[in-house]
N, C-alpha and C positions, 0 to 999 in steps of 0.2 A: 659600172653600177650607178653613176652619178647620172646616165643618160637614161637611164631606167627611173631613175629619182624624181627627175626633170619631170620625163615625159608621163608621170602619174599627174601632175598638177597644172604641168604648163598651158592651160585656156581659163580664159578668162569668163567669168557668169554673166552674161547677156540678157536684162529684163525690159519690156518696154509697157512702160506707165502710161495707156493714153486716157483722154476722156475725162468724164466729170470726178470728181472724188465725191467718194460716194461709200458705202457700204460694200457693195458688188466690187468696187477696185481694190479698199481694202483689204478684202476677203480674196481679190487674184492675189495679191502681192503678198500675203502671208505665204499662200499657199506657195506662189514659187520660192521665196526664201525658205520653204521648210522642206522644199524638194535639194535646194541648192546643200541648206547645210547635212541633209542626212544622204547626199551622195559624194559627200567630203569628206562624211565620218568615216563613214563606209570606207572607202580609198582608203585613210588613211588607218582603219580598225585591220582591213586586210591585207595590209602592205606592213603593218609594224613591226614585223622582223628584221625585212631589210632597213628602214625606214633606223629604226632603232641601231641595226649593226654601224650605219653610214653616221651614228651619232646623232640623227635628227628625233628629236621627240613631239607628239604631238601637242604638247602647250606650248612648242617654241617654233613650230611650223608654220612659216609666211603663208598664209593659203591664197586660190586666186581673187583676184583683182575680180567685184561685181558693178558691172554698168549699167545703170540705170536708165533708159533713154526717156525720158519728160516731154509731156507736150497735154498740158491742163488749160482749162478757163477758170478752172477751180471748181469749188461745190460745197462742201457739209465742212463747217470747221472742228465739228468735233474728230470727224473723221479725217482732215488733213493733221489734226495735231496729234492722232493716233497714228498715223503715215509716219508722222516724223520722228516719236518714239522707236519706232518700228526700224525705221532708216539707220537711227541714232545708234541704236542697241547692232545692229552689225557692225560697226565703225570699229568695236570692243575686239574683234578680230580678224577683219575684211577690209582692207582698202574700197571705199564704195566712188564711184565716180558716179557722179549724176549731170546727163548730158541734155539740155532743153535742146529738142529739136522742133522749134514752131514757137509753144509761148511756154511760160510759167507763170501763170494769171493770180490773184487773188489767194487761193491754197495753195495753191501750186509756189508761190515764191518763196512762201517759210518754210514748204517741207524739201526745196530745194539746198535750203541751209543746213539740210538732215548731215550734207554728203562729205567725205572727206577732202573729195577736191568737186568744184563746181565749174561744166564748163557750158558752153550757149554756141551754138551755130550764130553766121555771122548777120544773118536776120531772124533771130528770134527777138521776140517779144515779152516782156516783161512788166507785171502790174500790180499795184500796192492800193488799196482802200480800205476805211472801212466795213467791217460787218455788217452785215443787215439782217434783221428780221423786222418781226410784223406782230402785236400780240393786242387781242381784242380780250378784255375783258374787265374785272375791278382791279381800282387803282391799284390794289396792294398786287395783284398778280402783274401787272404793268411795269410797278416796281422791281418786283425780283425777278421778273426779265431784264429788264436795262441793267440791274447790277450783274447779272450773267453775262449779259453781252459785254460790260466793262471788264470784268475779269477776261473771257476769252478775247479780248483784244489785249489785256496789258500782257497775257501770256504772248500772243503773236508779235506781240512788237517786244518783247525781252528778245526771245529769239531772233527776230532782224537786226535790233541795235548788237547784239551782243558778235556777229558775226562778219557784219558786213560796216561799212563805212559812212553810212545814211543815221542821221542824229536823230534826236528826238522832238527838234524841233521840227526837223523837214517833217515829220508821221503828222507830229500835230496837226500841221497848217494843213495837209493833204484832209483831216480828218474836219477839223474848223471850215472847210472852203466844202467841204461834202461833196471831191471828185474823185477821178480815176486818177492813178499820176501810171501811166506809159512810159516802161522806159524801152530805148534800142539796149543793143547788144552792147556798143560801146559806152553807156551811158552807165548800165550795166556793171561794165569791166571798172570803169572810173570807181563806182561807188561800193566796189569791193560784194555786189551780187554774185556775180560769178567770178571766177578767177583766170579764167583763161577764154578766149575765142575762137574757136576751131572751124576747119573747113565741110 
């Protein structure tokens, strides 16, 4: 029975994130989390007899392991901090591994923090700046752009500071010097971005 058990769950959910964030990406990556979790249900809604007899119940059921494979320049911030809710809220019952394979750029590095374990191939790339827009009109709409943009920055960098090893003075200066800051993979690992280095 137990090999019966096993072999209902034992593979892993394999998605792979490429490309800009965007609208369009957001919209694939619901989709396949809502394929992932209603063919989990499923399994586990028509297996619960056995499932049940073997003592296992479905709100105490380890389900599989989902791996995320990453590889951004980044894109829309409203739509990378919809990403990271999104990422965030499977954690609640899914081991998520999220794996940079190439970079994790600008959106890309906070919704990387979605994951429960974060890992980086051993030349990926890594990049932190500044937001940017652009807004043409009266001062007063001017104004409550830049305080928009200040809000979704203090939001993205709660989320960096709160996860990773990078202070809030390093954000500032990176933001006061108005660059890119690049990090490698080891540089990365150092500053607690990712957590492991894989081949």
């Amino acid at each position: 029975m137990e090999t019966t058990i096993k072999s209902l769950f034992d593979e892993s959910h394999d998605i792979y994130f490429t490309g800009d964030i965007e609208e369009s990406t957001l919209e694939k990556l619901e989709k396949d989390i809502c394929e992932i979790k209603q063919r989990d249900e499923k399994i586990i809604r028509n297996n619960k007899t056995i499932l049940e007899s073997a003592g296992i119940y479905a709100s105490d059921f380890k389900l599989p392991e989902i791996n995320i494979y990453l590889s951004t320049y980044g894109g829309v911030v409203y739509d990378g901090l919809a990403i990271y809710d999104l990422i965030k809220s499977l954690t609640r019952k899914y081991t998520v591994n999220i794996k940079v394979v190439g970079k994790a750029m600008s959106c890309g590095i906070f919704a990387l923090q979605a994951g429960t374990k974060r890992y980086g191939s051993k030349n990926s790339t890594y990049l932190y700046h500044d937001i940017s827009g652009f807004k043409i009109g009266k001062l007063e709409d001017i104004k409550e752009s830049t305080e928009e943009w200040k809000r979704l920055r203090d939001k993205i960098d709660d989320i960096i500071l709160s996860r990773t090893k990078i202070t809030r003075e390093m954000l500032d200066e990176v933001v006061k010097c108005k660059k890119d800051w690049f990090m490698d993979a080891e540089t990365a690992l150092e500053l607690g971005v990712i957590d492991e280095i894989i081949d």
